[in-house]
matplotlib code that plots the C-alpha trace (Angstrom):
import matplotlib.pyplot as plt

x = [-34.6, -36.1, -34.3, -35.3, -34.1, -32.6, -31.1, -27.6, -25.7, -24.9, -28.5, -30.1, -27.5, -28.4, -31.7, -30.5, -30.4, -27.7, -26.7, -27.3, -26.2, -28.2, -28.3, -26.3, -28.3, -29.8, -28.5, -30.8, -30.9, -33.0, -33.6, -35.8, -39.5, -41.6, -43.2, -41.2, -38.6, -38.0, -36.4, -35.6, -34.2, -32.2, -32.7, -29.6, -32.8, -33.9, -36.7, -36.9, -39.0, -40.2, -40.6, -42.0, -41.8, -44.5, -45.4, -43.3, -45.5, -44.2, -45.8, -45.3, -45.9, -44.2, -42.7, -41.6, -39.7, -39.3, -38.2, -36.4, -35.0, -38.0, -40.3, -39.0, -39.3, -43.0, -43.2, -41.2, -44.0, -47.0, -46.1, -45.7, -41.6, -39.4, -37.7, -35.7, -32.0, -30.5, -28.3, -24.8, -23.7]
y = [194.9, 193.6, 193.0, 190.4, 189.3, 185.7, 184.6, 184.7, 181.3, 183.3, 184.4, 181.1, 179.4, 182.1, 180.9, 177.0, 175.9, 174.0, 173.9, 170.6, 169.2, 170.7, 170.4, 172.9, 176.5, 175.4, 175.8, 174.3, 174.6, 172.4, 172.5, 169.9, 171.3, 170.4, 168.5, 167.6, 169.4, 172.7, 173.1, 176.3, 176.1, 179.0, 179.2, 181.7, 183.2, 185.0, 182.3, 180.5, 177.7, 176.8, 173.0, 171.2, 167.7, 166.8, 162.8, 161.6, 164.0, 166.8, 170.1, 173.2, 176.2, 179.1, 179.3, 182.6, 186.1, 188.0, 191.9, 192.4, 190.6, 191.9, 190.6, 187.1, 187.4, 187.9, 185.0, 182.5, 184.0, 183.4, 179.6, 179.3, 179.0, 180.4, 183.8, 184.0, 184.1, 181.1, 181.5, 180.0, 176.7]
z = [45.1, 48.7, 51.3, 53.5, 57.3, 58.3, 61.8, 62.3, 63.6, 66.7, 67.4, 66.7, 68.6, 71.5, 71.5, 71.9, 67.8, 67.4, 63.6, 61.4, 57.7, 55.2, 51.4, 49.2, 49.7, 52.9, 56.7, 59.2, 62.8, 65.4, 69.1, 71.4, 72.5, 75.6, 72.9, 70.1, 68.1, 66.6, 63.2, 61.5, 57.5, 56.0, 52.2, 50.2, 48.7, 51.8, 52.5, 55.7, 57.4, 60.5, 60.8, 64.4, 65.0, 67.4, 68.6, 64.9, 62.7, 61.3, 61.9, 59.4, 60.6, 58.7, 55.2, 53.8, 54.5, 57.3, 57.3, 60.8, 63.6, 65.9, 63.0, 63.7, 67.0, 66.8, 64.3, 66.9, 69.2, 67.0, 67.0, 70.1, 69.8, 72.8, 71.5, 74.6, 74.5, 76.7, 79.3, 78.5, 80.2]

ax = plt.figure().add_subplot(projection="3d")
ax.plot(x, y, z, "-o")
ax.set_aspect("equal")
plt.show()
């Protein structure tokens, strides 16, 4: 059996997420852009998604598995998504 990487709530919170309601199976996370806003969805099967609102339209840019924390790192990078952790209030 795989196994696949997702986030934890204290590392996407590190990088600014704050945590939203979901439906059952889901956790989702959003943060404001220079542009828009960024949404990253938890599925409990391992899956995530990577969702950007830009101007009212909604953007997707990444749906699937990831195999690492540094591997969703790069893939914040790739779409242009800060992967920087935010320095506490």
């Amino acid at each position: 059996m795989s196994s696949f990487y997702q986030p934890s709530a204290e590392l996407l919170q590190a990088f600014g997420f704050s945590r939203f309601s979901a439906p059952p199976r889901q956790a989702r996370y959003s943060r404001p852009s220079a542009c828009g806003q960024e949404t990253i969805v938890l599925y409990d099967d391992g899956e995530l998604t990577l969702l950007e609102a830009v101007e009212g339209q909604m953007l997707y840019s990444f749906q699937g598995r990831v195999a690492s924390e540094a591997e969703f790192r790069v893939l914040l990078r790739q779409v242009n998504w800060p992967a920087e952790l935010v320095a506490p209030s």
